[in-house]
N, CA, C, O and CB atoms as a CASP TS submission, in Angstrom:
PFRMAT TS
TARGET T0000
AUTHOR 0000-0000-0000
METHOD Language model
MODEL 1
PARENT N/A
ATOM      1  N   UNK     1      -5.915  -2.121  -0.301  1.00  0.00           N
ATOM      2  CA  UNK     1      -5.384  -0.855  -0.752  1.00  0.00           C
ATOM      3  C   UNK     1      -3.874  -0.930  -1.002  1.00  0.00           C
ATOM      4  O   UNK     1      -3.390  -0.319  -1.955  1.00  0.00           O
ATOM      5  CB  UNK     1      -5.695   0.224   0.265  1.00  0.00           C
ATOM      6  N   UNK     2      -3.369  -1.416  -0.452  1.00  0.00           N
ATOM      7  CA  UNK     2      -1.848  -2.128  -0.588  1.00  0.00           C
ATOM      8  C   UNK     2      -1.248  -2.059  -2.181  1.00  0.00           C
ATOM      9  O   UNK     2      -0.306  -1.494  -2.736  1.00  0.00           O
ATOM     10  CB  UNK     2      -1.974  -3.934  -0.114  1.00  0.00           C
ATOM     11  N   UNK     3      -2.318  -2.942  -2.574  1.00  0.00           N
ATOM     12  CA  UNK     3      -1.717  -3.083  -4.207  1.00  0.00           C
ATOM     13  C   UNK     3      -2.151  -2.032  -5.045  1.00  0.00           C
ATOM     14  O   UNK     3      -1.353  -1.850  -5.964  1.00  0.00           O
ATOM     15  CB  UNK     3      -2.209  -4.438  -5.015  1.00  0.00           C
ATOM     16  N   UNK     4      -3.361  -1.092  -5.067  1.00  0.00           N
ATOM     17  CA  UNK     4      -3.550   0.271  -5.287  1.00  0.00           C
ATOM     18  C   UNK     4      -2.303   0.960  -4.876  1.00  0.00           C
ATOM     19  O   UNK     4      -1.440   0.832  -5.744  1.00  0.00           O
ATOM     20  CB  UNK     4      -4.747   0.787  -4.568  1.00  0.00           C
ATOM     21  N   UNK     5      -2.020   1.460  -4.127  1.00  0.00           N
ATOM     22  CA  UNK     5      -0.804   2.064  -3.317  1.00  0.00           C
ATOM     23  C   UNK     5       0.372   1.914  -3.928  1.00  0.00           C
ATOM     24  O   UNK     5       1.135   2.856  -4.144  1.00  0.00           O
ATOM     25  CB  UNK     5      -0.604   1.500  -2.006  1.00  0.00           C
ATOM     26  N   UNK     6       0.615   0.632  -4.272  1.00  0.00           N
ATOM     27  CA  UNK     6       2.084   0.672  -4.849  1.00  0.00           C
ATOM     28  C   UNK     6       1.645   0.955  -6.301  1.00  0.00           C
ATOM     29  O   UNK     6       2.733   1.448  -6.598  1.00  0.00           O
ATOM     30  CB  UNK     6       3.093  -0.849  -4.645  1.00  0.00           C
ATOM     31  N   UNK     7       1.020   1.037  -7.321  1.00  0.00           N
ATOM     32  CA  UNK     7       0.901   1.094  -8.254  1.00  0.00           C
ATOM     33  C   UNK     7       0.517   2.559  -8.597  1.00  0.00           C
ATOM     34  O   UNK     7       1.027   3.092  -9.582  1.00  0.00           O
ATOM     35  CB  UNK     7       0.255   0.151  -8.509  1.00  0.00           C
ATOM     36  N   UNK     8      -0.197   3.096  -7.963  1.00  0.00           N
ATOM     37  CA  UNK     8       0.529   4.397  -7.924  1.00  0.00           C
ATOM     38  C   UNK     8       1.340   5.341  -7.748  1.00  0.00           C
ATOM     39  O   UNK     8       1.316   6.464  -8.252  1.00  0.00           O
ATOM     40  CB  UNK     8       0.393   4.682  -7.782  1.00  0.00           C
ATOM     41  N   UNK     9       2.562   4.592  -6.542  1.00  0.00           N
ATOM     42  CA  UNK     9       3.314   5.093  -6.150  1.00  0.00           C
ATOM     43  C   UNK     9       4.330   4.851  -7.784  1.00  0.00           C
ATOM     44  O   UNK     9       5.034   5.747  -8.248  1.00  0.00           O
ATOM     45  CB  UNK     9       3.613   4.560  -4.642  1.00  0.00           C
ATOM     46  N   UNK    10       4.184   3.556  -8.380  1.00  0.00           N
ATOM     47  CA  UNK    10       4.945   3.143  -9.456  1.00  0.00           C
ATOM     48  C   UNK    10       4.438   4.186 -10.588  1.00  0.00           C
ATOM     49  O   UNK    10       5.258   4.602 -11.406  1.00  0.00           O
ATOM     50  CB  UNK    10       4.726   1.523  -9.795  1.00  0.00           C
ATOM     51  N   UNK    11       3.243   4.560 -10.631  1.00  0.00           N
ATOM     52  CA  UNK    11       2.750   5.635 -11.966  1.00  0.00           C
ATOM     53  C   UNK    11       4.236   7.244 -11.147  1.00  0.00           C
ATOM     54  O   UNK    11       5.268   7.826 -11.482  1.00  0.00           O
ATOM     55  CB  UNK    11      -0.099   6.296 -11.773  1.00  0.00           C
ATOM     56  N   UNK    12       3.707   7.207 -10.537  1.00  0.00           N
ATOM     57  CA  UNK    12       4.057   8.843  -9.933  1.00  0.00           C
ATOM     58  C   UNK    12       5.720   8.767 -10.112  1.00  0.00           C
ATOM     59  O   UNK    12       6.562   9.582 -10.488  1.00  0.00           O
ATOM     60  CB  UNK    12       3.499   9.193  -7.892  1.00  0.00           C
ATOM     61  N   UNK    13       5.763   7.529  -9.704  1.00  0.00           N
ATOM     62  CA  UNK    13       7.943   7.851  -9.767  1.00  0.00           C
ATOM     63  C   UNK    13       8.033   7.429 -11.297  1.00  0.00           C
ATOM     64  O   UNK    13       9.110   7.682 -11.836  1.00  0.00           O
ATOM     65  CB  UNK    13       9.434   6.322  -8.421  1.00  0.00           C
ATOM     66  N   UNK    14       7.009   6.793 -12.107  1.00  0.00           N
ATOM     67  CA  UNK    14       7.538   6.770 -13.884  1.00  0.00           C
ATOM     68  C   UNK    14       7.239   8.417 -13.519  1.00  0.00           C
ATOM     69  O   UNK    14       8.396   8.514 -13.112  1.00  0.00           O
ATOM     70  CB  UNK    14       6.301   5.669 -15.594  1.00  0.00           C
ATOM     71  N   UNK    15       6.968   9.104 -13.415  1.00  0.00           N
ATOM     72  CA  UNK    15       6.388  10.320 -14.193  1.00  0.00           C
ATOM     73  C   UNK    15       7.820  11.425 -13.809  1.00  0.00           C
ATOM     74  O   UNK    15       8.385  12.247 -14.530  1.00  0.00           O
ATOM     75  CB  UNK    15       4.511  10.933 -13.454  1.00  0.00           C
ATOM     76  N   UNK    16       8.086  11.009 -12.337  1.00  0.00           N
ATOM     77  CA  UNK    16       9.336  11.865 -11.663  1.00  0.00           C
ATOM     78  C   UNK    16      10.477  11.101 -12.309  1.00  0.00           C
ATOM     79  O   UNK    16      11.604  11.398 -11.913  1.00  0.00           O
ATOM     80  CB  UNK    16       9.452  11.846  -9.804  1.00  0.00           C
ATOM     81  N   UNK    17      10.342   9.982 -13.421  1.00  0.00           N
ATOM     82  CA  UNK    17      11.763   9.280 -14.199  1.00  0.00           C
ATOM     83  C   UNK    17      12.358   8.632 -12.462  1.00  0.00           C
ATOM     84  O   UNK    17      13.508   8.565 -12.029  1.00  0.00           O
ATOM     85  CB  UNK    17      13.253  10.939 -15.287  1.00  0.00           C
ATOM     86  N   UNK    18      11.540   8.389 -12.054  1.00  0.00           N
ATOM     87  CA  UNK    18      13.133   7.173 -11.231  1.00  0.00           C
ATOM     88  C   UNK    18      12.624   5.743 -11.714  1.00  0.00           C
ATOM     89  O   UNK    18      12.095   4.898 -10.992  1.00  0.00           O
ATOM     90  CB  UNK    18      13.284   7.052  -8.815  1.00  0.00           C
ATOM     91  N   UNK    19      12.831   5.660 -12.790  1.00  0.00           N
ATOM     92  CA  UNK    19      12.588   4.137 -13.468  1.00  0.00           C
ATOM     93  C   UNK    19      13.626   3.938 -14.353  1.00  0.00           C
ATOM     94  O   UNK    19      14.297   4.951 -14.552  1.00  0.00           O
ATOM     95  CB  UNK    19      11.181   3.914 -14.324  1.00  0.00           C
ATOM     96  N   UNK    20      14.029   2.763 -15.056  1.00  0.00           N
ATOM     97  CA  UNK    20      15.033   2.734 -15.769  1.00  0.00           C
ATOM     98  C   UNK    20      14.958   2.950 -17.171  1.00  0.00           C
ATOM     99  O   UNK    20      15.855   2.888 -18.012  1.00  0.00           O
ATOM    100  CB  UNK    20      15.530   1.750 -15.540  1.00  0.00           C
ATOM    101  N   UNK    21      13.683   3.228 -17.301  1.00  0.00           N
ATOM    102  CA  UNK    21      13.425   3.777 -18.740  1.00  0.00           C
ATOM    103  C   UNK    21      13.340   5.021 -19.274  1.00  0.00           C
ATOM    104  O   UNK    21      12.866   5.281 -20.380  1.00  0.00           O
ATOM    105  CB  UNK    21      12.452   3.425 -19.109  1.00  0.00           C
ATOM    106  N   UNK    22      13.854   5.892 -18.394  1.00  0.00           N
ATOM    107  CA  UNK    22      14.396   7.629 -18.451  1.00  0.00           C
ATOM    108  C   UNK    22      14.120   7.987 -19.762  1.00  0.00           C
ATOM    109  O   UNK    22      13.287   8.845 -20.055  1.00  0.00           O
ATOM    110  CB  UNK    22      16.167   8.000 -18.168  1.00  0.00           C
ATOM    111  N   UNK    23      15.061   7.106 -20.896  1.00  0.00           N
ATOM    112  CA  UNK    23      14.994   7.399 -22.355  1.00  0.00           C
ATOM    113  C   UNK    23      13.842   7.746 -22.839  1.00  0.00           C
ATOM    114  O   UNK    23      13.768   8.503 -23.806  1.00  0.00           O
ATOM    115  CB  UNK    23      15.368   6.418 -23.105  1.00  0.00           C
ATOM    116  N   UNK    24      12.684   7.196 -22.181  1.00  0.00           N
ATOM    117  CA  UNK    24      11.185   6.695 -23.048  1.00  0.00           C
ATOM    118  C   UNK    24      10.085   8.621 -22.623  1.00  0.00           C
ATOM    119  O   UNK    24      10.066   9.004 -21.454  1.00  0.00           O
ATOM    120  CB  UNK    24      10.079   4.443 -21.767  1.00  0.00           C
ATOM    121  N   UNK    25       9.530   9.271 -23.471  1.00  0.00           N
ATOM    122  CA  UNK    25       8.526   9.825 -22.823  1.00  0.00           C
ATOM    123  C   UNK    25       7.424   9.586 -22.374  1.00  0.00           C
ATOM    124  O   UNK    25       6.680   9.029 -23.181  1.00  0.00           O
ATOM    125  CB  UNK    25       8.316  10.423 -23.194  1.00  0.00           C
ATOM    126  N   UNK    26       6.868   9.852 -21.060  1.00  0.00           N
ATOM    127  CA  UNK    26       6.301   8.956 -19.906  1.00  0.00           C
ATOM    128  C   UNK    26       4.773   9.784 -19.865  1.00  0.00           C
ATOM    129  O   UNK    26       4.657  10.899 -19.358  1.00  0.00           O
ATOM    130  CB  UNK    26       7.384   9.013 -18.200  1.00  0.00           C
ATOM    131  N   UNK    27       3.821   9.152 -20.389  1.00  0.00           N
ATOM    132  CA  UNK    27       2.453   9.541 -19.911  1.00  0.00           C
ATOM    133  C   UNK    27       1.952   8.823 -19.371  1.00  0.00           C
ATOM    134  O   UNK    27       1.987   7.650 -19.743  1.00  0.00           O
ATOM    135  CB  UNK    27       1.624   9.861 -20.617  1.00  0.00           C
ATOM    136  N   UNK    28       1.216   9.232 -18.181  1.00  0.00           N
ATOM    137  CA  UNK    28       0.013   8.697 -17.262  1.00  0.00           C
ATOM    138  C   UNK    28      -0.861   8.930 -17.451  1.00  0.00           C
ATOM    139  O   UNK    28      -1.123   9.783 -18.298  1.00  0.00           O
ATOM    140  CB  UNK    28      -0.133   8.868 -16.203  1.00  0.00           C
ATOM    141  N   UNK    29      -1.819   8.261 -16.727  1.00  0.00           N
ATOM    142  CA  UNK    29      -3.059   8.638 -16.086  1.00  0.00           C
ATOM    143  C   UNK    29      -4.075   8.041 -14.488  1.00  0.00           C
ATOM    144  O   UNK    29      -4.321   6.836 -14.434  1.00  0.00           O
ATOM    145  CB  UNK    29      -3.789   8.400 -17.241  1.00  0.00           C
ATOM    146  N   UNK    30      -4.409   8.653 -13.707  1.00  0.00           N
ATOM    147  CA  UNK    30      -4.906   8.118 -12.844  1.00  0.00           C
ATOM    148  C   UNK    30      -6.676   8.463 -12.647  1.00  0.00           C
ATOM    149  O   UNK    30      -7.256   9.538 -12.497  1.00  0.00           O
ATOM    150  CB  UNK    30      -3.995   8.461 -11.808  1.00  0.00           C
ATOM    151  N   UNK    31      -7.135   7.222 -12.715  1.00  0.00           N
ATOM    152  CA  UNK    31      -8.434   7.431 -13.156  1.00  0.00           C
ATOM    153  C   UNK    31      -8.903   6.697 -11.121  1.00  0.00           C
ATOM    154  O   UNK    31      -8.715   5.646 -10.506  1.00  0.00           O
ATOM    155  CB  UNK    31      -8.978   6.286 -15.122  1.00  0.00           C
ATOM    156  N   UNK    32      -9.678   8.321 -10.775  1.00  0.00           N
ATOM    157  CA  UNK    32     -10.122   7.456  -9.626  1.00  0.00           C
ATOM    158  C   UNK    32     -11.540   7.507  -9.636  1.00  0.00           C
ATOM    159  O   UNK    32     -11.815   8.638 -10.034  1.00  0.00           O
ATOM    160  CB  UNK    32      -9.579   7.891  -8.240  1.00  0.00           C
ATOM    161  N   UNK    33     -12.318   7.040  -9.466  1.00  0.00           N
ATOM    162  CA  UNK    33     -13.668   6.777  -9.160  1.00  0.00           C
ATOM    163  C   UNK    33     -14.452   6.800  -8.093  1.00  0.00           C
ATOM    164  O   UNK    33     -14.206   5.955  -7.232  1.00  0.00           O
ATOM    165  CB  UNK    33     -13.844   5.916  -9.424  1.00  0.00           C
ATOM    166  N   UNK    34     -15.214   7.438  -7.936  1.00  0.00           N
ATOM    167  CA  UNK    34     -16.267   7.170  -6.450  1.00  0.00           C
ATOM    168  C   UNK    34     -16.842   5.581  -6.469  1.00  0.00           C
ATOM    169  O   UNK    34     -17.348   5.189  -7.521  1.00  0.00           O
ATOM    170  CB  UNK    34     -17.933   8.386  -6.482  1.00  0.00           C
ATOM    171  N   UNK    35     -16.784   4.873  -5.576  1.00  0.00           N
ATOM    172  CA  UNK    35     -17.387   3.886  -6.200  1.00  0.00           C
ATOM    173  C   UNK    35     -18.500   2.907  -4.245  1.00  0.00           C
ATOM    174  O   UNK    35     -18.157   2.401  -3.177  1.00  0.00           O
ATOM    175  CB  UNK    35     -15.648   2.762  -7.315  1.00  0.00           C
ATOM    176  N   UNK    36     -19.525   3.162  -4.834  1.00  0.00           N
ATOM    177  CA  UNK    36     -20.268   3.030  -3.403  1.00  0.00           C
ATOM    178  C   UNK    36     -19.926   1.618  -2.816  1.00  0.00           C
ATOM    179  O   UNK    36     -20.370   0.701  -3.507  1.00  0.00           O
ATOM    180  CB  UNK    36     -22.007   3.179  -3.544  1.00  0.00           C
ATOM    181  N   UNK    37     -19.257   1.249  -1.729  1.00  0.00           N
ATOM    182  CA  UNK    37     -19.420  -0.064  -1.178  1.00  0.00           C
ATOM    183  C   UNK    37     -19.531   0.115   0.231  1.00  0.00           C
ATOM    184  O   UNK    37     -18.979   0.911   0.990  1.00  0.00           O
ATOM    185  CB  UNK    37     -18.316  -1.005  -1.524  1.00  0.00           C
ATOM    186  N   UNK    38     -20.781  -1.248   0.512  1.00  0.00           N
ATOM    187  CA  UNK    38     -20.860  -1.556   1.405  1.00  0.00           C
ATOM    188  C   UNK    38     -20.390  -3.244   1.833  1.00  0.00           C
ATOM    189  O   UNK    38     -20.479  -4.277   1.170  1.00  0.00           O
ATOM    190  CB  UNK    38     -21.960  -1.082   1.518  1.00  0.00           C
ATOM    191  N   UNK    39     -19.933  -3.025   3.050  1.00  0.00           N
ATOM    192  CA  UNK    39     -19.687  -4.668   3.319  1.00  0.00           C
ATOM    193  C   UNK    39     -20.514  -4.617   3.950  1.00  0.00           C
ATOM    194  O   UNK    39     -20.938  -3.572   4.443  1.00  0.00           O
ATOM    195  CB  UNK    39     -18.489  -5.409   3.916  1.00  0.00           C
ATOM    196  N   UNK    40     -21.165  -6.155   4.181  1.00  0.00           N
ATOM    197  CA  UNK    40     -21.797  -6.772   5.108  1.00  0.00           C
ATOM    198  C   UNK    40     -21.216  -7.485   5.949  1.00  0.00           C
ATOM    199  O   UNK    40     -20.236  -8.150   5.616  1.00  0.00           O
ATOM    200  CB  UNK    40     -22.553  -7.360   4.708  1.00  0.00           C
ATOM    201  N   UNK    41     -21.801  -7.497   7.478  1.00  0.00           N
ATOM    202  CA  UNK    41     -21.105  -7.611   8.472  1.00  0.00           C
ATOM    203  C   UNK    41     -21.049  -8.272   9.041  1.00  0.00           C
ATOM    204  O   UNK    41     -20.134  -8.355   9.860  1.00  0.00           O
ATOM    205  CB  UNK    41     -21.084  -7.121   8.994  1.00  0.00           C
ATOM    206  N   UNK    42     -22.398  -9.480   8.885  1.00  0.00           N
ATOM    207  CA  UNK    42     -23.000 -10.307   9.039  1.00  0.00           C
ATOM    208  C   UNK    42     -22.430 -12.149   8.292  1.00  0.00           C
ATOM    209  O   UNK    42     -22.473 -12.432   7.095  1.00  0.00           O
ATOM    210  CB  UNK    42     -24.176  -9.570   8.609  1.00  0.00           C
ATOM    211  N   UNK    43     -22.018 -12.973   9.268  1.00  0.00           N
ATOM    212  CA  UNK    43     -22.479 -14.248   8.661  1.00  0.00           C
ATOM    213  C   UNK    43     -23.847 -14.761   8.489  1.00  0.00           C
ATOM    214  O   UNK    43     -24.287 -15.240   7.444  1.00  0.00           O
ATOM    215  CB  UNK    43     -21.949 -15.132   9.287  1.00  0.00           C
ATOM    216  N   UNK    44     -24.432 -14.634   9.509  1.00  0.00           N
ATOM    217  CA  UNK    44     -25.811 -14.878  10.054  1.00  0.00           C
ATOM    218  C   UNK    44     -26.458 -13.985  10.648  1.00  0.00           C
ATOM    219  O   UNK    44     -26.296 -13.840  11.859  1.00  0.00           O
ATOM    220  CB  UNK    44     -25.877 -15.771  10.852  1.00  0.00           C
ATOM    221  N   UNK    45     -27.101 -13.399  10.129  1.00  0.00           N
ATOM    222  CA  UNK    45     -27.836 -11.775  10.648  1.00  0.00           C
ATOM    223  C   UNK    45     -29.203 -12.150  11.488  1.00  0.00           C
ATOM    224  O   UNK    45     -29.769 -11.357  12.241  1.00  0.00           O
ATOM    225  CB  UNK    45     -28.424 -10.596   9.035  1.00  0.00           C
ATOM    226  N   UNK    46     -29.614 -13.441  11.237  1.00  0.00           N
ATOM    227  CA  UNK    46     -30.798 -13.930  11.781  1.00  0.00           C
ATOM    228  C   UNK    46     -30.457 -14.368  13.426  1.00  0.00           C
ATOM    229  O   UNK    46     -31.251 -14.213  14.353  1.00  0.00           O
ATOM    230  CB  UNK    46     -31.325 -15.214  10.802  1.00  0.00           C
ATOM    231  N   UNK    47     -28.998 -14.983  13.544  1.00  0.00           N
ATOM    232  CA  UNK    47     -28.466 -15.533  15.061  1.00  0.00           C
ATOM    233  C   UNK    47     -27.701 -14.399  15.001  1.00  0.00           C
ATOM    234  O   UNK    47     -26.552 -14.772  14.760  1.00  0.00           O
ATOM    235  CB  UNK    47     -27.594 -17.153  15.358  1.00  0.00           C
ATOM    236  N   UNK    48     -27.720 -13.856  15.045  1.00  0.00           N
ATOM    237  CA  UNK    48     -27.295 -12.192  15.236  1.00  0.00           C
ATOM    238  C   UNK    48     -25.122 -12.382  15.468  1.00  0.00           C
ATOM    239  O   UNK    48     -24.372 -12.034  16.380  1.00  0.00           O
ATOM    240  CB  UNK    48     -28.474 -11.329  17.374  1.00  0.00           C
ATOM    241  N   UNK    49     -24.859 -13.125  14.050  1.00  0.00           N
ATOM    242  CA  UNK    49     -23.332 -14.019  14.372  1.00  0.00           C
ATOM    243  C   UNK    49     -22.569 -13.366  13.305  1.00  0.00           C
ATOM    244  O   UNK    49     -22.669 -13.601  12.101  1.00  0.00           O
ATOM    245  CB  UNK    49     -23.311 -15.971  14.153  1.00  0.00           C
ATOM    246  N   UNK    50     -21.511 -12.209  14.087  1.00  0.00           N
ATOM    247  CA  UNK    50     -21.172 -11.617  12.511  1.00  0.00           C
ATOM    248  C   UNK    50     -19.705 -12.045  12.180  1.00  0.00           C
ATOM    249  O   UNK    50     -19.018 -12.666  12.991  1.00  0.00           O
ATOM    250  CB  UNK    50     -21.265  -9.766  12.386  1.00  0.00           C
ATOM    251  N   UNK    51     -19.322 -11.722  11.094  1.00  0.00           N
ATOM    252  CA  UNK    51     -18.060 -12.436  10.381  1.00  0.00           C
ATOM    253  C   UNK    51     -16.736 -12.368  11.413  1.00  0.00           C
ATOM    254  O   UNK    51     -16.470 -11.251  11.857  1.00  0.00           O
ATOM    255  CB  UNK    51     -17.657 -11.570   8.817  1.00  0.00           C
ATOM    256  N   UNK    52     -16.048 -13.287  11.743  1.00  0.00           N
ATOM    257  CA  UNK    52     -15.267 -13.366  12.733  1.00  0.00           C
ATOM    258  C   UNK    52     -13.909 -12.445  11.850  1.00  0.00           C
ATOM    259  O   UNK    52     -12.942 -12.001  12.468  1.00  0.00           O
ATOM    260  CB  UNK    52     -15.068 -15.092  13.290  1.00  0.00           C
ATOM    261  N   UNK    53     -14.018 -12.346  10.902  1.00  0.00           N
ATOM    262  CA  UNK    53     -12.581 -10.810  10.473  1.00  0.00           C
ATOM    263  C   UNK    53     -13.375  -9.495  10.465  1.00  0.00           C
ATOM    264  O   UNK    53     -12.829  -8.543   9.909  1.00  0.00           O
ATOM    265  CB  UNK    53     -11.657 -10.853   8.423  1.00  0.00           C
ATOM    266  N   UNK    54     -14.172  -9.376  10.820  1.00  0.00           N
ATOM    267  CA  UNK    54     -15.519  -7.946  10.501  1.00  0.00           C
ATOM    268  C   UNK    54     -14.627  -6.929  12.480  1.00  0.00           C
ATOM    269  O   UNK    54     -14.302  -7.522  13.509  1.00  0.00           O
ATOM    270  CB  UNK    54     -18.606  -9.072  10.792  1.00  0.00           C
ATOM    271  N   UNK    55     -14.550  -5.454  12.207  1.00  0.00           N
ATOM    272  CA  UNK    55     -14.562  -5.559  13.365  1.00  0.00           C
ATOM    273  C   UNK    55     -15.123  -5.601  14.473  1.00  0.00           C
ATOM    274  O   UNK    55     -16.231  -6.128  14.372  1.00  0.00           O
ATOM    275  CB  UNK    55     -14.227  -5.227  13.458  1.00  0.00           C
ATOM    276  N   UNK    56     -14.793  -5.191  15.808  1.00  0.00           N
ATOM    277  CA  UNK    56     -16.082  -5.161  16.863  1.00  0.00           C
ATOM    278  C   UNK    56     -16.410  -4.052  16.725  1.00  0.00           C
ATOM    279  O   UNK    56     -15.830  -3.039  16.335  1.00  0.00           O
ATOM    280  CB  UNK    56     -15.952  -5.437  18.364  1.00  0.00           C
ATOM    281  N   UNK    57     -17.810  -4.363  17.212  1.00  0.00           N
ATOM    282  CA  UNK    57     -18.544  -2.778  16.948  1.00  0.00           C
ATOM    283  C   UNK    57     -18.849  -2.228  18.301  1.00  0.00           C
ATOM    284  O   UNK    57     -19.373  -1.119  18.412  1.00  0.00           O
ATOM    285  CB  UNK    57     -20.129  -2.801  16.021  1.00  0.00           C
TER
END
């Protein structure tokens, strides 16, 4: 989310002009989406061994 984050923060301050291109007229758009994800949690779901960055549950 990090790089989402700044790149909107970069749309929103073009739009408030704190960029150096003041001169230019500034349109956006922010297109957000629902978008279903699931991770899996699992290395091995069979030895019941789940991904050592996954958290504890």
């Amino acid at each position: 989310m990090t790089a989402f984050n700044a790149a909107t923060e970069n749309i929103i301050n073009s739009i408030r002009s704190d960029d150096p291109f003041d001169s230019r007229e500034t349109v956006a758009a922010i297109d957000i989406t629902h978008e279903q994800f699931h991770v899996w949690p699992w290395e091995d779901k069979e030895a019941g061994i789940a991904k050592p960055d996954y958290p504890k549950w």
